[in-house]
C-alpha positions, 0 to 999 in steps of 0.5 A, a space after each residue: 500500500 502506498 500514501 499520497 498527499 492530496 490538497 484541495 486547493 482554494 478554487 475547489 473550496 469556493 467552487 464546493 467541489 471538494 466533497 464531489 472530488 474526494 467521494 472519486 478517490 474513495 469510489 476508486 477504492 483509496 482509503 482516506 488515512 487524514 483529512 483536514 481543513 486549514 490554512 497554509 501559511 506563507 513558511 509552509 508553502 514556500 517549504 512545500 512548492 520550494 522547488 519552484 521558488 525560482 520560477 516567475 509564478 512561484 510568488 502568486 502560487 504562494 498567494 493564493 495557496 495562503 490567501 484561503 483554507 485548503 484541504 489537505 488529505 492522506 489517501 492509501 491504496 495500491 499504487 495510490 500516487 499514479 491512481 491519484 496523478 491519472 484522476 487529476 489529470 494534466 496540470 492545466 485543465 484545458 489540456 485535461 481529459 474527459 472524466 479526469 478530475 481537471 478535465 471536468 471541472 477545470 479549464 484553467 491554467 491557474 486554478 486546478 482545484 488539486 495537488 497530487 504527490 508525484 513519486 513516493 519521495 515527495 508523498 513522504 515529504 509532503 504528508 511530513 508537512 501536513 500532517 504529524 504522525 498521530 493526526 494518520 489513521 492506520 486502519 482497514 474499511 470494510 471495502 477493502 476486502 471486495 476491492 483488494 486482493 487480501 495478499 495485496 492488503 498484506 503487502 504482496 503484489 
């Protein structure tokens, strides 16, 4: 089982997407572990998007991600941060497929309504910032069990 970091990014509160987006990831049969609402200050996201803290849009990106609450997320499943980065979608929504999460309800190359980790290096990092170890639930929803193979919820393949 593998862990991703989801933000929900303010366009998605305004809009009142967030329920609607999080009920996909857990439809597909990833298992929410933390989940909560709050406000990113400026340290954390200039830490969480430093490795584009060099290019020209990273001041408005840092803007934006503090200028309103998020939800930040820790979904688990099998191969959860590909699953997650597939439903996403491409980065800018117009460029977004049909049926991804970007491509039904975003066409814009600002507001893209969700950040995914993308590798299990950043997914580790990312939780670390979000969330402290205790705020992570370890647990098994009755759902897994019709949706997994019980040697993959041991950690088989």
């Amino acid at each position: 089982m593998e862990r991703t970091l989801i933000l929900f990014k303010p366009d998605a509160l305004h809009r009142g997407l967030v329920g609607r987006i999080l009920s996909r990831f857990e439809e597909k049969g990833l298992k929410i572990c933390g989940l909560k609402m709050m406000r990113i200050s400026k340290d954390l996201a200039h830490r969480h998007y430093a490795a584009h803290k060099d290019k020209p849009f990273f001041e408005g990106l840092v803007r934006y991600m503090t200028g309103s609450p998020v939800v930040a997320a820790v979904l688990e499943g099998n191969g959860a941060i590909g699953v997650v980065r597939k439903m996403m979608g491409a980065t800018f929504g117009f460029n977004a497929e049909p049926g991804t999460i970007r491509g039904d309800f975003s066409c814009s190359t600002s507001y893209n309504l969700v950040h995914g980790s993308d590798s299990p290096e950043s997914a580790e990092r990312e939780i670390g910032l979000f969330f402290a170890p205790e705020e992570l639930q370890d647990w098994t929803p009755g759902y897994f069990s019709l949706g997994y193979d019980p040697e993959e919820l041991q950690g088989g393949s």
